[in-house]
LUMVO-235443 format. One line per field, with one value per residue (C-alpha): residue number from 0; chain; x, y, z. Coordinates in pm, 1 decimal. Example, Ala and Ser with C-alpha at 12.3 -4.5 7.8 and 13.67 -1.06 7.14 Angstrom:
! residues 2
resi: 0|1
chain: A|A
x: 1230.0|1367.0
y: -450.0|-106.0
z: 780.0|714.0
***
This chain:
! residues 345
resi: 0|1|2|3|4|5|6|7|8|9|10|11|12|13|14|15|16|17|18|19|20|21|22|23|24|25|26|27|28|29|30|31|32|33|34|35|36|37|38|39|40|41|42|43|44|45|46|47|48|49|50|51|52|53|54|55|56|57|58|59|60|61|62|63|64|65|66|67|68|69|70|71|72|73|74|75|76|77|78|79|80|81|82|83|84|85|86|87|88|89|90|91|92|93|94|95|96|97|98|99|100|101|102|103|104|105|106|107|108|109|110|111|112|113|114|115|116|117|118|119|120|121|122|123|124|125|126|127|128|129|130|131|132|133|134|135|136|137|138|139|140|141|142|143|144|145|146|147|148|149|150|151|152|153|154|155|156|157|158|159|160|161|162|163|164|165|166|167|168|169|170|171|172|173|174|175|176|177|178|179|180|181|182|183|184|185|186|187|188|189|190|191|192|193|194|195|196|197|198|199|200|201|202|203|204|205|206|207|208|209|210|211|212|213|214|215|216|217|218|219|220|221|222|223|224|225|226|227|228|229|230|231|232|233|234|235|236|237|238|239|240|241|242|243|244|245|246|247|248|249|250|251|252|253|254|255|256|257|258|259|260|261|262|263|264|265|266|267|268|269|270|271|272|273|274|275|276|277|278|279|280|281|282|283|284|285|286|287|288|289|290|291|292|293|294|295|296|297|298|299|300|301|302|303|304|305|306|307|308|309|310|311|312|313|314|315|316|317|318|319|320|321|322|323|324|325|326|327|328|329|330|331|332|333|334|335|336|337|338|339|340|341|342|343|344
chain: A|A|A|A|A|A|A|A|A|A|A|A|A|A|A|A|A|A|A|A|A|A|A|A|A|A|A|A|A|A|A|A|A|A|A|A|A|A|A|A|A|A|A|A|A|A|A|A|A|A|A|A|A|A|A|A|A|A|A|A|A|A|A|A|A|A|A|A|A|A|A|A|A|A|A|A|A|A|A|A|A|A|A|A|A|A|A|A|A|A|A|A|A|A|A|A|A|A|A|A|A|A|A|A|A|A|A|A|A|A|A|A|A|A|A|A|A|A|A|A|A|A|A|A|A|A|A|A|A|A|A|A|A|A|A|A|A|A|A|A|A|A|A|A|A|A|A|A|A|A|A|A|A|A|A|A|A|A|A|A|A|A|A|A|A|A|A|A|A|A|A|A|A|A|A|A|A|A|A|A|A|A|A|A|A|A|A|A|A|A|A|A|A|A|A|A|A|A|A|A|A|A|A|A|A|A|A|A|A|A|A|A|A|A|A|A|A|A|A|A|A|A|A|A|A|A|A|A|A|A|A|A|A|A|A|A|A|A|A|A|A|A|A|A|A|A|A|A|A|A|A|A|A|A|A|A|A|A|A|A|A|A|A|A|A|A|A|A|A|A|A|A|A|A|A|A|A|A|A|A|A|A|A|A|A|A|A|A|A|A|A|A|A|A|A|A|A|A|A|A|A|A|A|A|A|A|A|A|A|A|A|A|A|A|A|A|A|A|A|A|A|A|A|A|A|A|A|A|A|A|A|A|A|A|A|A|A|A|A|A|A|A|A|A|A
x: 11232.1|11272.3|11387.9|11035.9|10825.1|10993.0|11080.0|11378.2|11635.6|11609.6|11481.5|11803.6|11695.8|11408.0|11630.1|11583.5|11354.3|11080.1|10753.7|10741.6|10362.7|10196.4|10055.9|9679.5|9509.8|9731.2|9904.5|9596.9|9631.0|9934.0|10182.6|10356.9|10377.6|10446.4|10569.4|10710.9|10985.2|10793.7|11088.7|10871.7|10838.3|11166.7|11194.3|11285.5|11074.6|11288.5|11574.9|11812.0|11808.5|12048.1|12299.5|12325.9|12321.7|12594.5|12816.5|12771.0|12863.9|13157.2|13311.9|13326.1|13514.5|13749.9|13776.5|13702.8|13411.7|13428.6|13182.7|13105.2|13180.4|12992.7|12825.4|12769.8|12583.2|12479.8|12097.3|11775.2|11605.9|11544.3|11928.6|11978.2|11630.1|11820.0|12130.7|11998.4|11793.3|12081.8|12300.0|12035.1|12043.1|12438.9|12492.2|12656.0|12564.3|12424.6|12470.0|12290.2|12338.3|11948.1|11853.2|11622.6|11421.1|11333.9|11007.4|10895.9|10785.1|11083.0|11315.1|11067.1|11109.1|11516.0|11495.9|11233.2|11517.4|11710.8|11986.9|12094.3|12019.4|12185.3|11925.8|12119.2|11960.3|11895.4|11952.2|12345.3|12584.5|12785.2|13074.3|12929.0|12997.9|12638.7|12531.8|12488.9|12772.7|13022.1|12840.3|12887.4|13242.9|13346.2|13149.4|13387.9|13681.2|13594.9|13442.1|13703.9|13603.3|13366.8|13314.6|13116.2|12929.0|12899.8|12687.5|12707.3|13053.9|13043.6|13133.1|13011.7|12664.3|12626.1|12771.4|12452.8|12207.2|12460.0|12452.9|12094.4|11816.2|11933.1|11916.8|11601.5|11442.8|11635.6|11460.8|11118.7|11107.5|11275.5|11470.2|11219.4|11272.2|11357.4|11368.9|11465.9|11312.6|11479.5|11506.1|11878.1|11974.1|12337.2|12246.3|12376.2|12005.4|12023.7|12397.9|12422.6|12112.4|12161.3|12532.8|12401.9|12083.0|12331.2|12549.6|12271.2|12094.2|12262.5|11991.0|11786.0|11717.7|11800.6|11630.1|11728.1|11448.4|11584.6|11406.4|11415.9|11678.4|11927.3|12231.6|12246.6|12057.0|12240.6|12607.7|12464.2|12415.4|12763.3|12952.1|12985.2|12896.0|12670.1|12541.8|12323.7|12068.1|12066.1|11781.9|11537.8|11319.1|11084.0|11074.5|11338.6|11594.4|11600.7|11824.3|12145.9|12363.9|12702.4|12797.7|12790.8|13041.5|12811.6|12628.4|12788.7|12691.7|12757.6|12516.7|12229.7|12056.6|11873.7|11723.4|11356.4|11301.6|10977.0|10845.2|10766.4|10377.6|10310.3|10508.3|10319.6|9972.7|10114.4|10227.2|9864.8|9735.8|9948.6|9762.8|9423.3|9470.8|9724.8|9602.8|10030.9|10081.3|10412.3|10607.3|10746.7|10999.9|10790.3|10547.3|10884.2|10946.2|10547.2|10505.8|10867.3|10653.0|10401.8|10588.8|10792.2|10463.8|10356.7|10716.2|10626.4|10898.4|10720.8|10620.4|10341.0|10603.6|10782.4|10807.5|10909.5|10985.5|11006.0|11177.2|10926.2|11204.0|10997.3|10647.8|10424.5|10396.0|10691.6|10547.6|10198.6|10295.7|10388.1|10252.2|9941.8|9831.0|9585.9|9695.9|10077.7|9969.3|9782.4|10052.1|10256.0|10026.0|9968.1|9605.1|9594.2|9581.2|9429.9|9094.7|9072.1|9061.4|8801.3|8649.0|8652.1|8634.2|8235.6|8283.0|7927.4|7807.2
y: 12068.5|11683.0|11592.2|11336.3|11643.9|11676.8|12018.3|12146.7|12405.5|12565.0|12465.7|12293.9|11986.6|11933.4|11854.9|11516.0|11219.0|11291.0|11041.2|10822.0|10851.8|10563.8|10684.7|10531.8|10700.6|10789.8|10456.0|10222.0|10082.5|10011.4|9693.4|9754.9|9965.9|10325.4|10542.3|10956.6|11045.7|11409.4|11645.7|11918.0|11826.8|11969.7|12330.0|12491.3|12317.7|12090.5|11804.8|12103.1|12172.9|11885.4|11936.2|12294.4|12199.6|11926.2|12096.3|12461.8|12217.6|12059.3|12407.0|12481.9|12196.5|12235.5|12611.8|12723.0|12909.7|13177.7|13401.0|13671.2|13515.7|13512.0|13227.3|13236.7|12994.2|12972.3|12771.6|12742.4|12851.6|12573.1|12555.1|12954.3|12944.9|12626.1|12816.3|13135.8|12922.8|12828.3|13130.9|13261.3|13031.7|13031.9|13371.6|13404.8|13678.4|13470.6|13632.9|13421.2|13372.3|13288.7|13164.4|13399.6|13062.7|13046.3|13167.3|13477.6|13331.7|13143.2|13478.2|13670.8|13354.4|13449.7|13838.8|13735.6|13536.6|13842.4|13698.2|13940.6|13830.4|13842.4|13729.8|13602.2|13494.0|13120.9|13126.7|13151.7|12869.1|12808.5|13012.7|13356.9|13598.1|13667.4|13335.7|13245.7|13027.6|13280.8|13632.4|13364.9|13283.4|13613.0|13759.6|13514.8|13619.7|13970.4|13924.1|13861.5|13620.9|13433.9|13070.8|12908.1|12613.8|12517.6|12248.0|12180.7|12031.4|11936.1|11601.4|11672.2|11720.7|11327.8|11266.0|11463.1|11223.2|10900.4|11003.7|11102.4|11012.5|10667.3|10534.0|10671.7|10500.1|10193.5|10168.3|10333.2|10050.0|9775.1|9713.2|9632.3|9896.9|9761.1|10081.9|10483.6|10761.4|11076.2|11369.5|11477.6|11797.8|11906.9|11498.8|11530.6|11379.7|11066.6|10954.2|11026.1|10839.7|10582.9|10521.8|10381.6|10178.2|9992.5|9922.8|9744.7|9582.7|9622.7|9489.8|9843.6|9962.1|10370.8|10581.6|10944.3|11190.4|11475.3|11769.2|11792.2|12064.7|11902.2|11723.0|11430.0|11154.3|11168.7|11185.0|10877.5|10695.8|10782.0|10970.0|11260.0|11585.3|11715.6|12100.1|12078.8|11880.3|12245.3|12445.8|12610.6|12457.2|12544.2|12300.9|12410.4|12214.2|11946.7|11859.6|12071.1|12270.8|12109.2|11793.0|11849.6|11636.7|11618.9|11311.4|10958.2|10841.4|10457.0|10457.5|10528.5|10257.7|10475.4|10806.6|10897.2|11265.6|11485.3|11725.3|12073.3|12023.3|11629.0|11732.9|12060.7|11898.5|11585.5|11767.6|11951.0|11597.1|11512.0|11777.2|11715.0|11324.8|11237.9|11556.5|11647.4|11993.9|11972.4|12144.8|12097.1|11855.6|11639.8|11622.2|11567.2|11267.6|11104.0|11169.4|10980.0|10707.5|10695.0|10660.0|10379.3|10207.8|10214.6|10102.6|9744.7|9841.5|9760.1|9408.7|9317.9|9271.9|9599.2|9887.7|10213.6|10503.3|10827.5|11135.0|11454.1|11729.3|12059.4|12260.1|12367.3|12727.2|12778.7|12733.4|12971.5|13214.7|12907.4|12550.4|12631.8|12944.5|12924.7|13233.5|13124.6|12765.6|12955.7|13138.9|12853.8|12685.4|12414.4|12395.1|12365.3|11994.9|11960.1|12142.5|12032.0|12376.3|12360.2|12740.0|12611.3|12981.8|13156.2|13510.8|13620.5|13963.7
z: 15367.7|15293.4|14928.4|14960.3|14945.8|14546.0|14669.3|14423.2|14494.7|14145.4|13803.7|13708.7|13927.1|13741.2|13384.1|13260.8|13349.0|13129.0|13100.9|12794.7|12687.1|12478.1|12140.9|12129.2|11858.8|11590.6|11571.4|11703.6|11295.5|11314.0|11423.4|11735.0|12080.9|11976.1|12251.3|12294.2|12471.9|12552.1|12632.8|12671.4|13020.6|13095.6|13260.9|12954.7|12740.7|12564.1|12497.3|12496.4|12858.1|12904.6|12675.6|12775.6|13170.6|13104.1|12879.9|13099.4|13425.4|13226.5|13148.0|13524.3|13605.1|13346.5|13449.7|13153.5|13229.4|13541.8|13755.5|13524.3|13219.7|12867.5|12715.2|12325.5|12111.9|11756.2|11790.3|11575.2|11911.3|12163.2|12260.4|12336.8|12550.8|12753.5|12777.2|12882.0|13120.9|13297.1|13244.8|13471.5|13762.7|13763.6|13694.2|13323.9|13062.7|12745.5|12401.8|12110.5|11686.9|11599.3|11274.5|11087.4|11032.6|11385.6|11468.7|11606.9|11963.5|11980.0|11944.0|12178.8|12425.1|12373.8|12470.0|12804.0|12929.8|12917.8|12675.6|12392.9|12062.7|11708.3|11413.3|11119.4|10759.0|10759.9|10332.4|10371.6|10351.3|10651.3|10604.3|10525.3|10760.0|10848.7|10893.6|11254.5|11299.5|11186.9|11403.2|11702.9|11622.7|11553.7|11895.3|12106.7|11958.5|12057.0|12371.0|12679.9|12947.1|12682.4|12556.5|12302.0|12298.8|11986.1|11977.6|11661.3|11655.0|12071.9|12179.5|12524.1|12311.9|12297.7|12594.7|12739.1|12581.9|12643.2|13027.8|13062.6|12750.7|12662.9|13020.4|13091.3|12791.6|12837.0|13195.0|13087.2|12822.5|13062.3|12797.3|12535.4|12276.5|11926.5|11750.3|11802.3|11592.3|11624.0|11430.4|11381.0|11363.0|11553.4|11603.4|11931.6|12079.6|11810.5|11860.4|12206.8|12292.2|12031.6|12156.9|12524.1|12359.4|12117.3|12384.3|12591.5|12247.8|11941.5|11733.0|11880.3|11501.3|11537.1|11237.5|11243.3|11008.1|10746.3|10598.0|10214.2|10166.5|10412.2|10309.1|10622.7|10450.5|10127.4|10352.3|10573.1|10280.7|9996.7|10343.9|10047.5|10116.4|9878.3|9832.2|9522.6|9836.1|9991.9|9930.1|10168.5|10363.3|10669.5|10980.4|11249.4|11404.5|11190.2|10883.5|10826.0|10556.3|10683.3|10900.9|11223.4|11413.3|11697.4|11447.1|11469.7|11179.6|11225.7|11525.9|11262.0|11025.2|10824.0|10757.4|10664.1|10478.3|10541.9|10382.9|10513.0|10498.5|10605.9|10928.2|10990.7|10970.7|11184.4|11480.3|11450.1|11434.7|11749.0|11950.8|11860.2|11891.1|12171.9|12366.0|12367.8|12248.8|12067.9|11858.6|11430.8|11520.7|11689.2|11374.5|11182.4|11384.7|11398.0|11023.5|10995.2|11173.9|10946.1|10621.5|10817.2|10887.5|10524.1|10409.1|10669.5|10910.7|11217.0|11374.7|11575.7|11912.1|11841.1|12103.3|11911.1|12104.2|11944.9|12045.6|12077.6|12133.1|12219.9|12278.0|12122.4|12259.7|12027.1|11737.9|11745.0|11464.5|11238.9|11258.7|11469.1|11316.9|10991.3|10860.3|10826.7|10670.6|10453.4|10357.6|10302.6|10037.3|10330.6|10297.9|9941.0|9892.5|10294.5|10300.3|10684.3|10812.8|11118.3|11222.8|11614.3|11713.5|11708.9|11855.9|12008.2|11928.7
***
C-alpha cells in the first residue's frame, strides 16, 4: 500500500509531528498569539513517546540493548506507558519504578501494556532505598540482559526534543515564536527543545514552570541546591526533589511556580474552553501563562507556544473527578462545581 494513503507499519511511525492549536478563548484578553504544542496526539498519549523511541533506538545501535532484553525505568507515569509502548512493538520485557504520586489510571494504563510494575512512595528523598529511583537501580543490577533508561540524568533525553519538538515548532511557527512555556520536570522536553529554538533565534524567551515543593526554580536562580524547598505536593511530572542533569539550565530565562489548585482548575478550564482534553501538566503550563500575562510579559506581536505534554484520560480519578477535588480542599475557595449529570428515574 502507497505511503500517500498515510498507511503506517506500526504505531511507532506515528511519534512526533503533533498540530500546534491556537488558544481562542482562554487567552482572547490577552496581548499576543497563544498557541499548544498538544502532545497528546502522539500514539501513547504524550511528549514521552519520543524520548523513549529515540533513546530505545539509540541503545540498539550502540548494542547495548539485545532481542530479549529488559528495559527498566524509574517515571511519574507517562514515560513507562511510552516505554512499554515500544517494548511492545520491538519485542523487550519492560519492568517500571512508579511514583506512588501517580494516579491510579495512569498505573492501571502501566499493567494493560503488560509491563510489570513496582509502586514506590513519592514522600522519600532520592536516595532511600524505596524510592523509585533506587528499586529501579537496584532491579538492573540484578536483572541480566537489562538496561535502564534513566531519563532523569539522559543526555539522549534532550537530544529527543533537539531532533524532533524544536523543529517542528520552529516550522509550525515559521519561525515566529518569541517565547517557550514548558513545564520541566526530568527537563529533558524544555532544554532539548529550547537548545534548537535558541540556536535559530536567540532572543526566543524560554520559561520553564515549577510546582511549590520542588527545588528547580530556587537552583535556576542561586545554582544551590536547596532541600528545606521540598515538601509534598500533588501535580505529576512537574518540579523535582534533585537536579536532574537532563535540565540545561542556561537555556532557561526564568521559572514560574504553580500551585497545586490554580493548575487543577486550569487544565479543567482548558477542556471546557479550548474543547482539548488534557491532562495536570498542561494546566501547570496555561496557569503559568496566566500569571505571566498579569506580570506584562507578553506584547501585542508575540506568538507564545506552550507545551501541553499529556491526556486527559490519565487524570479521571484526580483532576477531573469532584470527589478527589473535594478531597483536596480544591473547591473551597472555587464554588464552581456544575451538577452536569441528571440521572432519570
Amino acid at each position: 500500500m502507497g505511503q500517500d494513503k498515510k498507511v503506517f507499519n506500526n504505531v511507532l511511525e506515528l511519534i512526533g509531528q503533533t498540530p500546534l492549536i491556537k488558544l481562542n478563548r482562554m487567552t482572547s484578553d490577552f496581548d499576543g498569539e497563544f498557541y499548544a504544542k498538544v502532545e497528546a496526539f502522539n500514539p501513547g498519549h504524550s511528549s514521552k513517546d519520543r524520548i523513549a523511541l529515540h533513546i530505545i533506538n539509540e541503545a540498539e545501535r550502540q548494542g547495548i540493548l539485545n532481542p530479549g532484553d529488559t528495559i527498566i525505568e524509574t517515571t511519574s507515569g507517562n514515560t513507562g506507558f511510552s516505554v512499554a509502548l515500544v517494548s511492545i512493538i520491538k519485542g523487550y520485557d519492560c519492568i517500571l519504578a512508579v511514583s506512588s504520586k501517580s494516579s491510579g489510571d495512569k498505573i492501571d494504563m502501566l499493567k494493560s501494556m503488560g509491563a510489570k510494575v513496582y509502586v514506590c512512595p513519592a514522600h522519600v528523598s532520592a536516595d532511600d532505598p524505596r524510592s523509585y529511583y533506587q528499586v529501579a537501580k537496584r532491579l538492573h543490577e540484578e536483572i541480566n540482559g537489562s538496561i535502564y533508561i534513566n531519563q532523569y540524568f539522559n543526555q539522549l533525553n534532550i537530544d529527543a526534543h533537539y531532533n524532533s519538538t524544536g523543529p517542528e515548532i520552529w516550522d509550525q511557527t515559521d519561525g515566529e515564536i518569541t517565547h517557550l512555556i514548558a513545564c520541566s520536570g526530568t527537563g529533558g522536553t524544555i532544554s532539548g527543545t529550547a537548545k534548537y529554538l535558541k540556536e535559530q533565534n536567540p532572543d526566543i524567551k524560554v520559561i520553564g514552570v515549577d510546582a511549590y515543593g520542588s527545588v528547580l526554580k530556587k537552583y535556576h536562580e542561586t545554582r544551590e541546591f536547596d532541600d528545606k524547598e521540598i515538601y509534598p505536593y500533588r501535580i505529576e511530572g512537574l518540579g523535582k526533589n534533585l537536579i536532574p542533569t537532563a535540565t540545561d539550565f542556561d537555556l532557561i530565562d526564568k521559572f514560574v511556580k504553580v500551585t497545586d489548585e490554580e493548575s487543577a482548575h486550569t487544565a479543567r478550564e482548558i477542556s471546557k474552553s479550548e474543547g482539548l482534553f488534557v491532562g495536570y501538566t498542561s494546566g501547570a503550563a496555561m496557569q503559568a501563562i496566566k500569571q505571566l500575562n498579569e506580570e506584562g510579559e507578553f506584547k501585542k506581536n508575540d506568538k507564545v507556544v506552550v507545551i501541553f505534554p499529556d491526556h486527559g484520560s490519565r487524570y479521571m480519578s484526580k483532576v477531573y473527578s469532584d470527589k478527589w477535588m473535594e478531597e483536596q480542599g480544591f473547591f473551597d475557595s472555587k464554588t464552581s462545581i456544575l451538577e452536569t449529570i441528571e440521572y432519570i428515574k
